[in-house]
Residue frames as a rotation matrix with the C-alpha (Angstrom) as fourth column:
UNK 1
0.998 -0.048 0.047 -28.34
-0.051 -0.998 0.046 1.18
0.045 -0.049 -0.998 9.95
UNK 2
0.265 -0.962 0.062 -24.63
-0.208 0.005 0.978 0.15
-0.941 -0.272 -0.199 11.03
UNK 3
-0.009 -0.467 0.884 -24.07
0.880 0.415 0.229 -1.27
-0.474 0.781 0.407 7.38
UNK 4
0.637 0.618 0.461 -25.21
0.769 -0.546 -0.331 1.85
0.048 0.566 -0.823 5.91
UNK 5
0.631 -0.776 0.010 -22.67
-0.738 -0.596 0.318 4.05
-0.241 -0.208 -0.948 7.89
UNK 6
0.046 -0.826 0.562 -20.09
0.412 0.528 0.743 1.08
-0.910 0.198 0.365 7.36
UNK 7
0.077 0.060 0.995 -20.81
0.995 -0.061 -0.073 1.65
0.056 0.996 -0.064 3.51
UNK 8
0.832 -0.268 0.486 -20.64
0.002 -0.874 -0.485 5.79
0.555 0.405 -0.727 3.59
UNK 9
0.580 -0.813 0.050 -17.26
-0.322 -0.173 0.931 5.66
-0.748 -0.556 -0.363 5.80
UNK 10
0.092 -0.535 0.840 -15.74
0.406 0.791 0.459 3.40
-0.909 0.298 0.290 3.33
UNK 11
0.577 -0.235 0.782 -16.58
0.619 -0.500 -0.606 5.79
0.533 0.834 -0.143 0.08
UNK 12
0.833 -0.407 0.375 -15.52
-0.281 -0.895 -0.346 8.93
0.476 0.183 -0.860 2.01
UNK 13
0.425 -0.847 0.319 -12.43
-0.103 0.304 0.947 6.90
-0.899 -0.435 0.042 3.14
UNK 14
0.247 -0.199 0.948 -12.23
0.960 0.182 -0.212 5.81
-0.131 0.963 0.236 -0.82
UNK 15
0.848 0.404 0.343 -13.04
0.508 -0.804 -0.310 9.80
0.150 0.437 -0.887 -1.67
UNK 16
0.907 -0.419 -0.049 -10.57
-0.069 -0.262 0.963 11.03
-0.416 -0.869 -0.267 0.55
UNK 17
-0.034 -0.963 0.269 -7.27
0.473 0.222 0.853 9.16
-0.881 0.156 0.447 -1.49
UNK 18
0.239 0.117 -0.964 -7.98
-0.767 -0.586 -0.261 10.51
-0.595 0.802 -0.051 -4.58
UNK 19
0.878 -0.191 -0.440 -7.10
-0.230 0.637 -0.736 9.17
0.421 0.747 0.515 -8.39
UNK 20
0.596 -0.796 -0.105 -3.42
0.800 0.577 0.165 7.50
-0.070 -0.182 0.981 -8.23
UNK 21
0.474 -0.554 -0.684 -0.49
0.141 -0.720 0.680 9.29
-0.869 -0.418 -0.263 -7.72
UNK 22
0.789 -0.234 -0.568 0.96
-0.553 -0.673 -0.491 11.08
-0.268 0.701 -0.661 -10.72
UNK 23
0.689 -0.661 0.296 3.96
0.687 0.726 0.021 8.80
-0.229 0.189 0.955 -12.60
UNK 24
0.274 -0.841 -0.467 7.24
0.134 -0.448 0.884 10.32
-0.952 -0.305 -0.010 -12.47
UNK 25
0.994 0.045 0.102 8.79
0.095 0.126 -0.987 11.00
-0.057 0.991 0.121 -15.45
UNK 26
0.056 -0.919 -0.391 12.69
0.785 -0.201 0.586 11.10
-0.617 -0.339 0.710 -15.83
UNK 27
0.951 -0.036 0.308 14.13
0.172 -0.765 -0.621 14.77
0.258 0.643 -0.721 -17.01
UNK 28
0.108 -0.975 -0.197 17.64
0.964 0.054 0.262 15.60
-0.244 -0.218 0.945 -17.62
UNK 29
0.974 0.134 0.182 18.75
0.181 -0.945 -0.273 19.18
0.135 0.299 -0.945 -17.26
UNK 30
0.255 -0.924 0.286 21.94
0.907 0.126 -0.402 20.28
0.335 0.362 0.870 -17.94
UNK 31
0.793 0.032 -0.609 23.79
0.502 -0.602 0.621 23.67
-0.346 -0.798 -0.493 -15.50
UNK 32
0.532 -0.676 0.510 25.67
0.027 -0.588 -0.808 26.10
0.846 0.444 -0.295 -16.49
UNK 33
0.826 -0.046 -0.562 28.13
0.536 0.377 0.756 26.14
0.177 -0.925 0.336 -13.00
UNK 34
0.511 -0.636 0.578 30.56
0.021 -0.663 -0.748 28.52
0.859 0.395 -0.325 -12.29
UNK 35
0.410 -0.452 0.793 33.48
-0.873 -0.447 0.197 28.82
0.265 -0.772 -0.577 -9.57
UNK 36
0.918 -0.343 0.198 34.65
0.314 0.935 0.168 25.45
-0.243 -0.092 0.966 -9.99
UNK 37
0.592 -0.768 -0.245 38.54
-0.805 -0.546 -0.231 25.48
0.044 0.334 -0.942 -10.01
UNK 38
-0.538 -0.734 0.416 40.18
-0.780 0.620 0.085 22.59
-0.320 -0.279 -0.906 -8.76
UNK 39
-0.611 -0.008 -0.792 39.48
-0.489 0.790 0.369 18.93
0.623 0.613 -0.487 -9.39
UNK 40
-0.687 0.558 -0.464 37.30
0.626 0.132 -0.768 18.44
-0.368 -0.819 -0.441 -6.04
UNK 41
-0.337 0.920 -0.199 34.31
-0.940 -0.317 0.125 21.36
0.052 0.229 0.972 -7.63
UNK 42
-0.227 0.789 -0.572 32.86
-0.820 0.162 0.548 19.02
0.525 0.593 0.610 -9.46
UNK 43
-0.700 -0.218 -0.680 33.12
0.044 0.937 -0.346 16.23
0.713 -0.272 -0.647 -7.30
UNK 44
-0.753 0.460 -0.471 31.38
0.257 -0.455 -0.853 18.37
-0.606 -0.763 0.224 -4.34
UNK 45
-0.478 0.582 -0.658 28.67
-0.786 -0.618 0.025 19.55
-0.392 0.529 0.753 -7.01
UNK 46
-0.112 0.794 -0.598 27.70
-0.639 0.403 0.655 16.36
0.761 0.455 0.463 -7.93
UNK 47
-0.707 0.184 -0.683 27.49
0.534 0.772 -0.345 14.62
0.464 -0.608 -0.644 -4.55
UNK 48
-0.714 0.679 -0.171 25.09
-0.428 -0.617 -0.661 18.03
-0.554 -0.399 0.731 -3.51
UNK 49
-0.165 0.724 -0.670 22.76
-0.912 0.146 0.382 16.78
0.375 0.674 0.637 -6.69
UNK 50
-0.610 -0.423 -0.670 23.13
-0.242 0.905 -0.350 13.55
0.755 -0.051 -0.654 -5.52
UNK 51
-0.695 0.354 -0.625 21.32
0.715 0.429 -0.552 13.61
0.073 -0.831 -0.552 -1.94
UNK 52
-0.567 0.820 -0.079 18.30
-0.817 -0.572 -0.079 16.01
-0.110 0.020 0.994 -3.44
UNK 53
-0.223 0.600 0.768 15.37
-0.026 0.784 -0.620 13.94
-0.975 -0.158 -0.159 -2.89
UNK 54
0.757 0.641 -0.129 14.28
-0.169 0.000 -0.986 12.52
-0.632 0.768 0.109 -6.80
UNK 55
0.307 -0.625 -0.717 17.66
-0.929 -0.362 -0.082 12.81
-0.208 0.691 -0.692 -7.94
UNK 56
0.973 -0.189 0.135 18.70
0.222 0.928 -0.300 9.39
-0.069 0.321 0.944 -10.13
UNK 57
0.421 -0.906 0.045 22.43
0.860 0.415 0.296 10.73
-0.287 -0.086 0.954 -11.46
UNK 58
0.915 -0.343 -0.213 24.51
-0.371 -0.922 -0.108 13.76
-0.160 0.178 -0.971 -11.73
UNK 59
0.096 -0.967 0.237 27.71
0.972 0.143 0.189 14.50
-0.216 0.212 0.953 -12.98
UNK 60
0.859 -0.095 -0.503 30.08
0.070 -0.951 0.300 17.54
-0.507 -0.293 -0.810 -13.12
UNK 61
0.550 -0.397 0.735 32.52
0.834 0.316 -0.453 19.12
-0.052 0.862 0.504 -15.01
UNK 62
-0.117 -0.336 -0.935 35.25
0.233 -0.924 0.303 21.70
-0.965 -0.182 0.187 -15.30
UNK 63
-0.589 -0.185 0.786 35.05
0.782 0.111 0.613 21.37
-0.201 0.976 0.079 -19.44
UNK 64
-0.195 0.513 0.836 33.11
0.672 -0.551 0.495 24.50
0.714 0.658 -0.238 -21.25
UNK 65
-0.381 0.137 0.914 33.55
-0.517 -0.851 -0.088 27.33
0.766 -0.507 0.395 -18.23
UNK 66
-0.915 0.182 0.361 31.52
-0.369 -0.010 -0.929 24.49
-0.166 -0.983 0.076 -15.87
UNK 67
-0.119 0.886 -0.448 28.61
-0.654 0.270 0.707 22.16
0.747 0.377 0.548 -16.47
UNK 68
-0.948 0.052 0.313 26.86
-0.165 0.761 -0.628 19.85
-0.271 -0.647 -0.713 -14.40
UNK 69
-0.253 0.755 -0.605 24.17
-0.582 0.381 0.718 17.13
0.773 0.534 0.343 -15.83
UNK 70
-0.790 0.204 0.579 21.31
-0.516 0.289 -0.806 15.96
-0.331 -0.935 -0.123 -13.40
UNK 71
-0.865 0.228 -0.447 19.22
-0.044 0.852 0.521 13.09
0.500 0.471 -0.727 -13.96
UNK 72
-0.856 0.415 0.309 16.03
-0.290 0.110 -0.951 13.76
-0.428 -0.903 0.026 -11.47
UNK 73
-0.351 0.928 -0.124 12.14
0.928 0.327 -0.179 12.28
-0.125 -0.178 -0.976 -11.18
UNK 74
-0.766 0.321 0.557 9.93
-0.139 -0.929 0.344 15.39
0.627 0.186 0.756 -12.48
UNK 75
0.443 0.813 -0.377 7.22
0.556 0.081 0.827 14.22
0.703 -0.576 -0.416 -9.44
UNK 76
0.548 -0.503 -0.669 10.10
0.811 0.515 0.277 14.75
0.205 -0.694 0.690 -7.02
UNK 77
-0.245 -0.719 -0.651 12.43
0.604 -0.638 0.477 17.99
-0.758 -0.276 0.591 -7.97
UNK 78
0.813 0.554 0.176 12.64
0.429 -0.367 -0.825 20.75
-0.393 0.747 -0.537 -10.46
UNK 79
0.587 -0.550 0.594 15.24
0.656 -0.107 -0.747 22.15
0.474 0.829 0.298 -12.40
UNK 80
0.298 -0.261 0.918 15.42
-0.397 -0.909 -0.129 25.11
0.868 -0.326 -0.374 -10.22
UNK 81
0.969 0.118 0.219 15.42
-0.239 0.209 0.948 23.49
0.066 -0.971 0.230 -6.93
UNK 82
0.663 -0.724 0.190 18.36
0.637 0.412 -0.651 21.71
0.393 0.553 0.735 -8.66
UNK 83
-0.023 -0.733 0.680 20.36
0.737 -0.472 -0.484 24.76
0.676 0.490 0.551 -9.44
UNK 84
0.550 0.178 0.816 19.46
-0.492 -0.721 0.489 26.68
0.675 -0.670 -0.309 -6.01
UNK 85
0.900 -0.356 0.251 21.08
-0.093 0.405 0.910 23.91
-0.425 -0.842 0.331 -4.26
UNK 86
0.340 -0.905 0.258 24.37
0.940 0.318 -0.121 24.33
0.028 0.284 0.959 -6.19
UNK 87
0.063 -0.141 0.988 24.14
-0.192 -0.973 -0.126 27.94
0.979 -0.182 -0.088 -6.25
UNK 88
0.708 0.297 0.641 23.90
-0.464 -0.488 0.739 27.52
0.532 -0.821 -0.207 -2.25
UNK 89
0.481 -0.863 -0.154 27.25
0.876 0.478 0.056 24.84
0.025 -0.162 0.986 -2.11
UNK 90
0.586 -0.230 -0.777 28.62
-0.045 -0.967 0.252 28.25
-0.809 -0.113 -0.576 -3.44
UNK 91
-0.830 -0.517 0.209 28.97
0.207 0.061 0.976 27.38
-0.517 0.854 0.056 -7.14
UNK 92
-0.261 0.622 -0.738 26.35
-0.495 -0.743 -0.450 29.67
-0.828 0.248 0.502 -8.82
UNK 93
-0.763 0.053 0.644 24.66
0.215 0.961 0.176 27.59
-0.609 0.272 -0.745 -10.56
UNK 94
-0.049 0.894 -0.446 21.69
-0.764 -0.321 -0.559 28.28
-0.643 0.314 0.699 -14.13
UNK 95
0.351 0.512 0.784 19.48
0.053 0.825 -0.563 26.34
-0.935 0.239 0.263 -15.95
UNK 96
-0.503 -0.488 -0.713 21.43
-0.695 -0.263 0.670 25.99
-0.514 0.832 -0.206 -19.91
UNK 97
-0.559 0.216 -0.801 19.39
-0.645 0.493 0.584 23.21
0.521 0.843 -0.136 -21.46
UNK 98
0.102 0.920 0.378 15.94
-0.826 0.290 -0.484 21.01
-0.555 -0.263 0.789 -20.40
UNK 99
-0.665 -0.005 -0.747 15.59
-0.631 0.540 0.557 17.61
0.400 0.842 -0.362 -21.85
UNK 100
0.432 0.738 0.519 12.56
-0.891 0.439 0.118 15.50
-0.141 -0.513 0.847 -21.36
């Protein structure tokens, strides 16, 4: 009898984890970013992208009105999350361009 319960604990311990955990994929999305002025924006905009959990690399720009490119783990972040936390630095921040 004890092997028997050893042996059904062990599946629903098995059952329990499931299949494997989804593989990340890298996506690069690209912000439209506005209220940058000075040479410190972009600096402060990409160290906010920077310490989102998933995020691989970011960079910022004053060039074209404001842009900022984020490198992140699609398991990890989303595009939005992204561009709410730059919009909440207080550099309004939308989504201009997806790349897988």
């Amino acid at each position: 009898m004890n092997r028997i319960a050893s042996i059904i604990i062990l599946l629903l311990g098995v059952a329990t984890l499931g299949g494997p955990p989804a593989s990340a994929q890298e996506r690069t999305v690209t912000l439209n970013v506005t209220g940058m002025t000075c040479g410190t924006c972009p600096i402060s905009v990409r160290h906010r992208a920077m310490q989102l959990p998933g995020v691989k690399s970011a960079s910022a720009s004053l060039d074209n009105g404001g842009t900022a490119t984020v490198t992140y783990e699609d398991n990890a972040q989303t595009p939005q999350a992204i561009a709410n936390a730059i919009t909440k630095l207080g550099y309004p921040a939308s989504i201009a361009e997806l790349k897988p």
